[in-house]
TORKOL-4160 file (C-alpha; in steps of 0.2 Angstrom, whole numbers, padded with zeros to 4 digits, m for minus):
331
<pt num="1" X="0070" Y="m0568" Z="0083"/>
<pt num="2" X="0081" Y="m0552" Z="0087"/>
<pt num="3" X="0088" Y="m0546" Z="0069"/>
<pt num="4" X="0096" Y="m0532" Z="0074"/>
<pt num="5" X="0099" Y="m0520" Z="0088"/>
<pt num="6" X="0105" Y="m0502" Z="0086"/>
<pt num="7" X="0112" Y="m0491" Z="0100"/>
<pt num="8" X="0118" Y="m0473" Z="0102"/>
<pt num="9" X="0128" Y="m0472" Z="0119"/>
<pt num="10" X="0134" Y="m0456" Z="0117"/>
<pt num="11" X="0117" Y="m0447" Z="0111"/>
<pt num="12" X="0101" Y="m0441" Z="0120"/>
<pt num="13" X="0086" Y="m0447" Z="0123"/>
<pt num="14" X="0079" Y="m0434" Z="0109"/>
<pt num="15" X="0091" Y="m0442" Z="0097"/>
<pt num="16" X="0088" Y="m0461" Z="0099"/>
<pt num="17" X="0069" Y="m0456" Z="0097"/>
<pt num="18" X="0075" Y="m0448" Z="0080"/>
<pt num="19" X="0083" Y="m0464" Z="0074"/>
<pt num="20" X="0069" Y="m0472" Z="0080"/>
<pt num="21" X="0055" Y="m0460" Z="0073"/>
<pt num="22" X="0069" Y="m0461" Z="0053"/>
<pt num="23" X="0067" Y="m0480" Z="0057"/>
<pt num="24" X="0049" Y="m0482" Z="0060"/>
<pt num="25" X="0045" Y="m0471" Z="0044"/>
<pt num="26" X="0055" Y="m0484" Z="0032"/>
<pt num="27" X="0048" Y="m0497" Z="0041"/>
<pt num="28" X="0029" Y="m0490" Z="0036"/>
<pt num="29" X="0034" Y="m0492" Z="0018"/>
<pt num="30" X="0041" Y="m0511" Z="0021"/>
<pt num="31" X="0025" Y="m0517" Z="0027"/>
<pt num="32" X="0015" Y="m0507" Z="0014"/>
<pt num="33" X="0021" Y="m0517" Z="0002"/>
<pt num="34" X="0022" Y="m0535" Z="0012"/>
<pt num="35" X="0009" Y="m0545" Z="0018"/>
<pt num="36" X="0019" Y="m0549" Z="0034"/>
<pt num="37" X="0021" Y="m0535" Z="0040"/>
<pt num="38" X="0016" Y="m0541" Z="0058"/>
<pt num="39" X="0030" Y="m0553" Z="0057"/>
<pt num="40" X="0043" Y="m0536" Z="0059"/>
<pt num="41" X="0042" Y="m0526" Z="0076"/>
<pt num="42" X="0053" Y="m0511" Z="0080"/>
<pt num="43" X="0052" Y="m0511" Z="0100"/>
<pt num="44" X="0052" Y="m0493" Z="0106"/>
<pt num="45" X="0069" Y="m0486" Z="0112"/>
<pt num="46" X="0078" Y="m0491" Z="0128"/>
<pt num="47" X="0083" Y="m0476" Z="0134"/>
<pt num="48" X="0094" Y="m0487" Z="0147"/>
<pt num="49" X="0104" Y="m0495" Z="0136"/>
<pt num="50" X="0101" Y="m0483" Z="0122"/>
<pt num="51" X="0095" Y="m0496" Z="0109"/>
<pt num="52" X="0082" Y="m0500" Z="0098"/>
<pt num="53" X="0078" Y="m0519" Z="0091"/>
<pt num="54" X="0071" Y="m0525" Z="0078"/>
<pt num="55" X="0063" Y="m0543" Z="0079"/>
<pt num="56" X="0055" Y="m0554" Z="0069"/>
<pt num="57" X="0042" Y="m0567" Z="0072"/>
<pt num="58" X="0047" Y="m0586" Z="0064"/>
<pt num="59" X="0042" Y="m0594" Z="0055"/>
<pt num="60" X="0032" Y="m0578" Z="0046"/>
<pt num="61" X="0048" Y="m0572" Z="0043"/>
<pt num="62" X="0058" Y="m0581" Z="0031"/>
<pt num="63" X="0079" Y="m0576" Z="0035"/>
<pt num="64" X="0084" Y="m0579" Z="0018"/>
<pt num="65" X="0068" Y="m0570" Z="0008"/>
<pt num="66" X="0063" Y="m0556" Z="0020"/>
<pt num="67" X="0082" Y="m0551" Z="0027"/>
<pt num="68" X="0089" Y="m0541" Z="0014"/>
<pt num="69" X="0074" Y="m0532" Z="0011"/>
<pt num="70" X="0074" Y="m0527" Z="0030"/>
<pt num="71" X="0091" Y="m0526" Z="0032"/>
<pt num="72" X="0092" Y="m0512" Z="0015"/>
<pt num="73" X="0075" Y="m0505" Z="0023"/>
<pt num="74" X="0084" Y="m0502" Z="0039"/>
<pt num="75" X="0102" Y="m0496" Z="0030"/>
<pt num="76" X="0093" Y="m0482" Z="0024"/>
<pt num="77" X="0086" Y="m0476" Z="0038"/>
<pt num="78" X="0102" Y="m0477" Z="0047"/>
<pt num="79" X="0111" Y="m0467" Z="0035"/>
<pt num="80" X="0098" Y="m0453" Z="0034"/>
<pt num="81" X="0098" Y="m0452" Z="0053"/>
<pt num="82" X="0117" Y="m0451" Z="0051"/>
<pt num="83" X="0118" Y="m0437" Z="0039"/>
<pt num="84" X="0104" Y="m0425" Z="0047"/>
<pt num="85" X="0109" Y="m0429" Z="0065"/>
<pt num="86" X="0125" Y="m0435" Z="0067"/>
<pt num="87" X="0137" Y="m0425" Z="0055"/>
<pt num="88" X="0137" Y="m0408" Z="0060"/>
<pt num="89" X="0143" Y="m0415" Z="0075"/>
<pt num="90" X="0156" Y="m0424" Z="0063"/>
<pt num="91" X="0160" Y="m0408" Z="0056"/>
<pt num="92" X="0162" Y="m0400" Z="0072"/>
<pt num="93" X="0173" Y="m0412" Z="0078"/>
<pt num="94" X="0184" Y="m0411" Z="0061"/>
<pt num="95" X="0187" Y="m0392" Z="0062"/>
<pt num="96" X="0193" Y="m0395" Z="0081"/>
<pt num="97" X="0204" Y="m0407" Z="0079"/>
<pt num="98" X="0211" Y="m0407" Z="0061"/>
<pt num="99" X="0211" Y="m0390" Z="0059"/>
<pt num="100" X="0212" Y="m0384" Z="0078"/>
<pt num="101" X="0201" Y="m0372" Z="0080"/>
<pt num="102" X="0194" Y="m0368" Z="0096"/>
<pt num="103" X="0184" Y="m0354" Z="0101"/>
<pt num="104" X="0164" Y="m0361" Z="0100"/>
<pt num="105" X="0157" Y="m0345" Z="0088"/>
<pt num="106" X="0173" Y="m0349" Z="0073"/>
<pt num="107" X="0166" Y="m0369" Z="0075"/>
<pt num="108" X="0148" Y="m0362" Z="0070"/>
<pt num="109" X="0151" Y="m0350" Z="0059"/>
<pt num="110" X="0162" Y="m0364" Z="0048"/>
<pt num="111" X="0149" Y="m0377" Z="0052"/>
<pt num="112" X="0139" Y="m0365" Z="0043"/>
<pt num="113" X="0150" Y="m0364" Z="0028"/>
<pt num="114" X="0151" Y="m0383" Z="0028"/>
<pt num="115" X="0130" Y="m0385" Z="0027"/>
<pt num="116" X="0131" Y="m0373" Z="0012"/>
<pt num="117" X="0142" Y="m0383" Z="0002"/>
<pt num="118" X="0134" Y="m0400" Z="0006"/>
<pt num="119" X="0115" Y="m0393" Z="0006"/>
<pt num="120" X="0117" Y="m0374" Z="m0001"/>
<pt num="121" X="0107" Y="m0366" Z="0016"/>
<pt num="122" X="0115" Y="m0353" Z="0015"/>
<pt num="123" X="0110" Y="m0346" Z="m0004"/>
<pt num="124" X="0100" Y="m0332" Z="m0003"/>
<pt num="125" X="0085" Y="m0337" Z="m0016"/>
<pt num="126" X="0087" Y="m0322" Z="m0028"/>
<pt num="127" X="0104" Y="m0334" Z="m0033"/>
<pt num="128" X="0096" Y="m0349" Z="m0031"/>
<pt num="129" X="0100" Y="m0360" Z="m0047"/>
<pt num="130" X="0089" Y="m0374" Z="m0050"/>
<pt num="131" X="0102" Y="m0385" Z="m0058"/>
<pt num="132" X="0111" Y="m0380" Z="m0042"/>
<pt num="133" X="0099" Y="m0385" Z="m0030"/>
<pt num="134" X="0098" Y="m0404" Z="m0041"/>
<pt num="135" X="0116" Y="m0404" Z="m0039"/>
<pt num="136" X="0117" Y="m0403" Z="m0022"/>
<pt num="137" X="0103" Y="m0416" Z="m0020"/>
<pt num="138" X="0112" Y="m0426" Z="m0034"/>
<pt num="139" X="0127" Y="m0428" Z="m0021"/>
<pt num="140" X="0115" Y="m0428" Z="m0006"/>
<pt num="141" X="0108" Y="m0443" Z="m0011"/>
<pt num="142" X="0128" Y="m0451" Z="m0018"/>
<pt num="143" X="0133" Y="m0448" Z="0000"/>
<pt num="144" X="0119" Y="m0457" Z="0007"/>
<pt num="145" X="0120" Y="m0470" Z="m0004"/>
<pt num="146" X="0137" Y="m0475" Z="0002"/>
<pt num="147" X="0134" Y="m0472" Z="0018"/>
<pt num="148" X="0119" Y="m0485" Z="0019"/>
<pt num="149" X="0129" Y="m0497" Z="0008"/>
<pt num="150" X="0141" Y="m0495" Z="0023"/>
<pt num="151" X="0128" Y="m0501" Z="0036"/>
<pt num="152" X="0118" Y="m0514" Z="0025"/>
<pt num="153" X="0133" Y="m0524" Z="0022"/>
<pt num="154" X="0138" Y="m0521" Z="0042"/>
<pt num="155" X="0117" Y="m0527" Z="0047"/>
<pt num="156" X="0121" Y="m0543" Z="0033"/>
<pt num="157" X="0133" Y="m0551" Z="0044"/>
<pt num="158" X="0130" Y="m0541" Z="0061"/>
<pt num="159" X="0117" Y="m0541" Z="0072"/>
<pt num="160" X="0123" Y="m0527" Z="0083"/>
<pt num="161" X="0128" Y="m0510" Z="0077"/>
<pt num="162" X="0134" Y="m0497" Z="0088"/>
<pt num="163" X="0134" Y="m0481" Z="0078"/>
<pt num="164" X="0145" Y="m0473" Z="0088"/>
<pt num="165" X="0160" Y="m0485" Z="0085"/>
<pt num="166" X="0153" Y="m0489" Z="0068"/>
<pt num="167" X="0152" Y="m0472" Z="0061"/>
<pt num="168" X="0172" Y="m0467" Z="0068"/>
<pt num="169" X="0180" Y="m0483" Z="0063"/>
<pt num="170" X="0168" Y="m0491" Z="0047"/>
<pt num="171" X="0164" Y="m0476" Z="0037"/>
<pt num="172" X="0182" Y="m0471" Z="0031"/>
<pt num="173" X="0178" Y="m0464" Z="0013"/>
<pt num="174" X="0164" Y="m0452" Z="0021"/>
<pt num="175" X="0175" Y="m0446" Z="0034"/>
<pt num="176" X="0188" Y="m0440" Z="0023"/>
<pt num="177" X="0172" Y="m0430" Z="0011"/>
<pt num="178" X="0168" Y="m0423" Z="0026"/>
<pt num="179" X="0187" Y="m0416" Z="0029"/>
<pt num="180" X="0189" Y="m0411" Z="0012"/>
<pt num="181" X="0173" Y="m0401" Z="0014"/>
<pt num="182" X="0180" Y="m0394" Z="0032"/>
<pt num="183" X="0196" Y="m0388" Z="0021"/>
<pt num="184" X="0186" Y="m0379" Z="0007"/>
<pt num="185" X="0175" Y="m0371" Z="0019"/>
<pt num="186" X="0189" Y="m0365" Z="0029"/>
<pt num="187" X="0197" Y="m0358" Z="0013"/>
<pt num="188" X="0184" Y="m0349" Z="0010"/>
<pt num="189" X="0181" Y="m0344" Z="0029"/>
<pt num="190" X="0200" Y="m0336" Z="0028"/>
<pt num="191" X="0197" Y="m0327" Z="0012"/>
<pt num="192" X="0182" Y="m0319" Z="0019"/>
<pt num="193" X="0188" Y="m0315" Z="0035"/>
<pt num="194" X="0203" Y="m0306" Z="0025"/>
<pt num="195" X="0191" Y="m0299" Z="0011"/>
<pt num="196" X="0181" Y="m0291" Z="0027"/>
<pt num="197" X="0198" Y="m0284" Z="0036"/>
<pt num="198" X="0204" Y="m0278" Z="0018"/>
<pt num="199" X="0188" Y="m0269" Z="0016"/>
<pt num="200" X="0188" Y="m0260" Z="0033"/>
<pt num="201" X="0205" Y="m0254" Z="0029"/>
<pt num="202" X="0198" Y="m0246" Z="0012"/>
<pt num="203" X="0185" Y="m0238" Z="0023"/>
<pt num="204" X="0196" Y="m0232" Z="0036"/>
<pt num="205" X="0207" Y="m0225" Z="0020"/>
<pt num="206" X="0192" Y="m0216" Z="0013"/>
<pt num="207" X="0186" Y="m0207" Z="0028"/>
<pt num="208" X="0205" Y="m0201" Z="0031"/>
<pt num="209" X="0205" Y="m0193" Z="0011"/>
<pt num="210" X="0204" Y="m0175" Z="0010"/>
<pt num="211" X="0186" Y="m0172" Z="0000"/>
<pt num="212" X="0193" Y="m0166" Z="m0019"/>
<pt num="213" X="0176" Y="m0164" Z="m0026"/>
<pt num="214" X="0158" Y="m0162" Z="m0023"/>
<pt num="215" X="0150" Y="m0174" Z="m0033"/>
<pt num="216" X="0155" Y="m0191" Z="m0046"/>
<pt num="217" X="0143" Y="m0197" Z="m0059"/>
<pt num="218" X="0148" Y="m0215" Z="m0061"/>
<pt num="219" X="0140" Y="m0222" Z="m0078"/>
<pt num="220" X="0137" Y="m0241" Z="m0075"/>
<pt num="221" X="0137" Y="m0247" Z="m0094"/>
<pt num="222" X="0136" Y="m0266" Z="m0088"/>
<pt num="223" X="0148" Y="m0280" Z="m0081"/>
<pt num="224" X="0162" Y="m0271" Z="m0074"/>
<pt num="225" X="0163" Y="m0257" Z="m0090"/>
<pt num="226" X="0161" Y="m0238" Z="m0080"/>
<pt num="227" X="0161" Y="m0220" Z="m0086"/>
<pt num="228" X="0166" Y="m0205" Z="m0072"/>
<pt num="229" X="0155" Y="m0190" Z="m0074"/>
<pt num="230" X="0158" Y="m0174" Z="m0063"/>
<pt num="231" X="0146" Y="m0163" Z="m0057"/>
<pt num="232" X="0141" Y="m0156" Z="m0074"/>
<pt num="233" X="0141" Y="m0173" Z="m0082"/>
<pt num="234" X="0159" Y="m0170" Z="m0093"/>
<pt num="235" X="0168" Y="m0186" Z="m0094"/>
<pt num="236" X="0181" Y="m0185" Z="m0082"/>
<pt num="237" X="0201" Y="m0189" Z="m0086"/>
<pt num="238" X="0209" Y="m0207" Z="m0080"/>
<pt num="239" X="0215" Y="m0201" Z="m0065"/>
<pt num="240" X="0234" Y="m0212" Z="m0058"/>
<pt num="241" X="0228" Y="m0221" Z="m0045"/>
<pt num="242" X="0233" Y="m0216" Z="m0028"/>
<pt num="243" X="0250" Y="m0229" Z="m0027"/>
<pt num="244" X="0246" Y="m0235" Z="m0011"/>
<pt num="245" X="0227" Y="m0239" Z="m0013"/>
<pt num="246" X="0234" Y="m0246" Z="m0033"/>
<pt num="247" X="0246" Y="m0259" Z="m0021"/>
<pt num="248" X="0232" Y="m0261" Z="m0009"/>
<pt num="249" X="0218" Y="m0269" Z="m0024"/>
<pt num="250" X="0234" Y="m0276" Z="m0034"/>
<pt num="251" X="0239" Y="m0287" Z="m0018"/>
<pt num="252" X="0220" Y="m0292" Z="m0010"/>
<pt num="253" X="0207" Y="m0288" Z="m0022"/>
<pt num="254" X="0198" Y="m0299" Z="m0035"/>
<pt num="255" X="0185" Y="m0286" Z="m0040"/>
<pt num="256" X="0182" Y="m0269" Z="m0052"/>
<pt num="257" X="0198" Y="m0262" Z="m0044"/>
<pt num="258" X="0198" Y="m0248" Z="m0060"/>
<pt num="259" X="0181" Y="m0240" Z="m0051"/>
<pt num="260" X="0186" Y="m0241" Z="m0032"/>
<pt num="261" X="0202" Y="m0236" Z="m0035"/>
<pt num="262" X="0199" Y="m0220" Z="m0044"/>
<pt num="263" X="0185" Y="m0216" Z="m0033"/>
<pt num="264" X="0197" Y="m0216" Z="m0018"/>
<pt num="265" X="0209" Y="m0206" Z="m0027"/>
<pt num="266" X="0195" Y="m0193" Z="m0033"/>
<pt num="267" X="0188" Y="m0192" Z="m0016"/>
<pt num="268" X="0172" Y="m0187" Z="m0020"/>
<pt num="269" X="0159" Y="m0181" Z="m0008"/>
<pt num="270" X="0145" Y="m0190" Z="m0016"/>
<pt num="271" X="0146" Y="m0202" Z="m0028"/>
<pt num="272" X="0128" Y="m0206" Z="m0040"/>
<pt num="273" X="0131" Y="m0223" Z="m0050"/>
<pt num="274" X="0117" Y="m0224" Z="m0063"/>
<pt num="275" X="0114" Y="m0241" Z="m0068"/>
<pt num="276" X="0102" Y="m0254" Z="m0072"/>
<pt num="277" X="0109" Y="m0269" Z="m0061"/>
<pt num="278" X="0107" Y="m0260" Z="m0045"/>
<pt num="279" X="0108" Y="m0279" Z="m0038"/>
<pt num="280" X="0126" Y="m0284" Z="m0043"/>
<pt num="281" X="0139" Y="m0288" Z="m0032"/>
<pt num="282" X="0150" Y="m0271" Z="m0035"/>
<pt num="283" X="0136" Y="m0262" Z="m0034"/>
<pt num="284" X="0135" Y="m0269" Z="m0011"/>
<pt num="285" X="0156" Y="m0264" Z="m0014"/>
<pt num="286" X="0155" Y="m0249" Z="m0018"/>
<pt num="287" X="0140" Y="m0245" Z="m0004"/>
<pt num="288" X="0151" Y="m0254" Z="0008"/>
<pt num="289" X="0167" Y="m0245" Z="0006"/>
<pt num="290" X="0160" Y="m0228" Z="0001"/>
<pt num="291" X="0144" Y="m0230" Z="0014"/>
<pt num="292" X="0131" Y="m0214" Z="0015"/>
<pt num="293" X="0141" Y="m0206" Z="m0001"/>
<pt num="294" X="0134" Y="m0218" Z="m0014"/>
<pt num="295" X="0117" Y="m0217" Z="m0022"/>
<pt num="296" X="0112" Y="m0231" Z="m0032"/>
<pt num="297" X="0101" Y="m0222" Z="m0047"/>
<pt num="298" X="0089" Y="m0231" Z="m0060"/>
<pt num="299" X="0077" Y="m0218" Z="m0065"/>
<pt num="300" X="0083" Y="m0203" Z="m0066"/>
<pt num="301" X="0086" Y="m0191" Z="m0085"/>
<pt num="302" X="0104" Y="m0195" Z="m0087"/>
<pt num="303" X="0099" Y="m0215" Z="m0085"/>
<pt num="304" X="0086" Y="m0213" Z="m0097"/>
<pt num="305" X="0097" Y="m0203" Z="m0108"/>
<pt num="306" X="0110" Y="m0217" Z="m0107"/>
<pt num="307" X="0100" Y="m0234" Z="m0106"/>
<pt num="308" X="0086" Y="m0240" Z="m0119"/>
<pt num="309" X="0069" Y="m0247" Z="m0111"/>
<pt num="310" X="0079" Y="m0263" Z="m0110"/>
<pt num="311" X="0091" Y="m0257" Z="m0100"/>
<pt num="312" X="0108" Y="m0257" Z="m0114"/>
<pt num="313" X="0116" Y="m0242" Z="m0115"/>
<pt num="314" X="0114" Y="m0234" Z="m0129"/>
<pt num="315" X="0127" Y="m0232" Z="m0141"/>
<pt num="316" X="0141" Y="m0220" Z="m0145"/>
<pt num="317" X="0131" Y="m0210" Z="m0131"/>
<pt num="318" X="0147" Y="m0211" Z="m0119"/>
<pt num="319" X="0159" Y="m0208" Z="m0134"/>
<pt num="320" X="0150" Y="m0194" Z="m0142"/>
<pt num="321" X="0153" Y="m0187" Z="m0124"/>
<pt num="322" X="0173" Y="m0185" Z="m0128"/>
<pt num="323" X="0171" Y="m0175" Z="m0139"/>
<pt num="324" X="0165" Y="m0160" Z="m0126"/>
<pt num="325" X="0176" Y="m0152" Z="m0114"/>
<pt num="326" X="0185" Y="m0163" Z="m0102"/>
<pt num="327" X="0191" Y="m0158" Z="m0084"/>
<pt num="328" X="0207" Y="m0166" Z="m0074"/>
<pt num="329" X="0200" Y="m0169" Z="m0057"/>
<pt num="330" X="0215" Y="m0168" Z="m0048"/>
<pt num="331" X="0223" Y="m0150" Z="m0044"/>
């Protein structure tokens, strides 16, 4: 008795072996726990018609008892197969046509930004959060489910499913998940793409500026709190911002724009930030825009003379500091 038979038209012969191989590893856990498990056989895909069928031997097999149990068994594996094989194709397809983008390297680089929302591969594992990580499986496993209800109430009153067909015209609600994902991701694609530009044009802007000085102590006190030294450690004057870099950080920048923009208008030929949380995202700024000028520095006497064994700056250090002689930095 044939109880179902899936096909793939449009896929290889390497994906219909990989629904067959997600199919065949639900089944092993069916029969584990039946004692007819010899009454359900998975033939071994047709690679001329592209299907797979699942039969079952009678009277073993009891329609009413066994067929939900198969039919949910089966749904799962579907839907797995779905979501590892099929949907980057989805998305692929998405980003074309809803969003019409066309050259092949912008399709992979926001097929990329789609996997990290839906499965966080892209997180480097220094900002790898545990409850972010059980989130991301959390809805994982949400998707999945909806997806297999999908195909277990299709396999209840169908005995052919064409995933092909099935997945463009049945699966409505996941479709529209996957666009709203295609739309963040290309948000955040834009806003990178712009962040990138933004920051070659502060590059460009630095290597144009005169150098004013020979060296910048920058005292990193923590978050985005920083202190300017010069080259004999006085505390420098808050210098105007240059107004054109000012309107540049005002207009594009989300970030410590205080620090870069003073930088850029002291144009100093070194700059030495002494901190203790080298790793910070300001910290990859600040080496990005100013390049071979900055020198990250954790170790040296002003940073012990300024941080605690902990790390905190220590206090009224900086302040105590005002009261010595303080140069303007700008002829």
């Amino acid at each position: 008795m044939e109880l179902f038979t899936v096909s793939l038209l449009s896929a290889s012969q390497e994906a219909i072996d990989r629904l067959h191989h997600c199919l065949t590893e639900q089944f092993v856990d069916l029969h584990s726990n039946r004692q007819n498990a010899a009454a359900i056989h998975l033939t071994e895909p047709d690679y001329d018609t592209m299907e797979i069928q699942c039969l079952a031997q009678l009277p073993v097999f009891n329609l009413t008892e066994d067929g939900p149990v198969v039919y949910h068994t089966a749904s799962v594996a579907i839907a797995q197969f779905i979501m590892q094989e099929l949907e980057p194709m989805l998305l692929k397809a998405i980003i074309r046509k809803q969003f019409h983008y066309e050259e092949s390297k912008e399709i992979e680089v926001l097929e990329r930004y789609c996997q990290n929302i839906l499965y966080g591969a892209q997180v480097p594992a220094v900002q790898a959060d545990e409850t972010d990580t059980a989130m991301l499986r959390t809805d994982r496993e949400r998707r999945q489910n909806k997806v297999s209800e999908e195909v277990e109430q299709f396999l209840s009153s169908n005995t052919r499913i064409h995933l092909d067909g099935f997945v463009t015209f049945r699966l409505a609600p996941y479709w529209q998940e996957l666009k709203e994902v295609v739309a963040y991701a290309v948000d955040e694609y834009v806003m990178d793409k712009q962040y990138q530009e933004f920051i070659s044009l502060l590059k460009y802007f630095v290597r144009m500026q005169e150098v004013k000085l020979p060296i910048v102590h920058v005292l990193h006190k923590g978050g985005s709190d920083f202190v300017l030294y010069d080259h004999e450690f006085q505390i420098l004057d808050t210098v105007p911002a240059d107004r054109i870099v000012a309107e540049m950080l005002e207009s594009e920048m989300n970030m410590e724009d205080m620090i870069v923009s003073t930088l850029i208008t002291v144009s100093p030929q070194q700059i030495v930030i002494h901190t203790r949380q080298p790793e910070l995202p300001v910290m990859r700024t600040l080496e990005t825009i100013f390049e071979h000028r900055v020198r990250l520095c954790c170790t040296c006497g002003h940073c012990n003379h300024y941080f605690d064994e902990q790390g905190q700056p220590i206090a009224n250090k900086s302040e105590n500091a005002k009261e010595k002689r303080v140069r303007n930095v700008i002829p």
